[in-house]
C-alpha distance (Angstrom), angle and dihedral (degrees) to the residues before:
residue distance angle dihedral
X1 . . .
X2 3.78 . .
X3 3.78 132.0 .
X4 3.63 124.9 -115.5
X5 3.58 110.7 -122.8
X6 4.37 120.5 -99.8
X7 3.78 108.2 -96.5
X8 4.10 117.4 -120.4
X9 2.96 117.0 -120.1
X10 3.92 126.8 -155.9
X11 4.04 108.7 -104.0
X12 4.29 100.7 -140.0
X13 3.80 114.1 -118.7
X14 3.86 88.4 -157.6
X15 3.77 139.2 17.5
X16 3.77 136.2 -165.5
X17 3.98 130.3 172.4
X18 3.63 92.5 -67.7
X19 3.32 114.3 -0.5
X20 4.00 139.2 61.5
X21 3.91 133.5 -167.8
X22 3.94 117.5 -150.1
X23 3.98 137.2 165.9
X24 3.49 108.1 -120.5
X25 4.01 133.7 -143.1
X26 3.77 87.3 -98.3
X27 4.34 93.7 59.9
X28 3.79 90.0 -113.8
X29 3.81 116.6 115.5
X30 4.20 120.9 -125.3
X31 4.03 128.2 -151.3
X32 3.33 106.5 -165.2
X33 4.11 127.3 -171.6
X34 3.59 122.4 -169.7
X35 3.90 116.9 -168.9
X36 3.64 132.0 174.4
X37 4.12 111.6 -116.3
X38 3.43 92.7 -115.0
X39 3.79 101.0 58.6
X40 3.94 88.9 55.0
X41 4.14 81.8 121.9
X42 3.91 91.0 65.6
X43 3.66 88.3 40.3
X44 3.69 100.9 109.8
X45 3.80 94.4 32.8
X46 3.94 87.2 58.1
X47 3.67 95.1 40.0
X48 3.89 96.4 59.5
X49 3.55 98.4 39.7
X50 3.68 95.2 45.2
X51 4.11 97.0 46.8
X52 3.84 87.1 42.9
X53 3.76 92.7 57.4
X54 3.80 91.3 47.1
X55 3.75 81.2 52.5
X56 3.62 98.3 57.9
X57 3.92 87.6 46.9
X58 3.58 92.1 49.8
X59 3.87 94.4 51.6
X60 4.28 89.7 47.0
X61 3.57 91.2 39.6
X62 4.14 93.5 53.0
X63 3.67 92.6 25.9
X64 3.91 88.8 -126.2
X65 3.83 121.4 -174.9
X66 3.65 98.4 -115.1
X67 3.54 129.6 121.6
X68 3.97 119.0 -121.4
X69 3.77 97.8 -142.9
X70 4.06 76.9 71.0
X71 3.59 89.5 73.2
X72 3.69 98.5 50.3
């Protein structure tokens, strides 16, 4: 009998209330949102704030050339 071996799991670069953003083992980078069914009404509202915070972290984190008035 052998053991499969332990899945990897992606380690997030940033978190916000709900959401994370990680690099994966495949080089491509994830956002992921995770939402309770019953707040699908805030849905949108959460989504945009949240992915444009992780946006603004990306850009300070990487020191990207990109203006933040393009997030707003």
């Amino acid at each position: 009998m052998t053991e499969l071996p332990k899945r990897i799991r992606n380690k997030a670069i940033f978190r916000e209330d709900n959401s994370s953003f990680s690099l994966g083992q495949n080089h491509r980078y994830y956002f992921v949102l995770s939402l309770d069914e019953k707040l699908l009404p805030e849905l949108p509202v959460r989504l945009v704030s949240q992915a444009k915070a992780i946006a603004r972290k990306v850009v300070r984190g990487y020191e990207l050339d990109i203006p933040f008035d393009y997030f707003d």
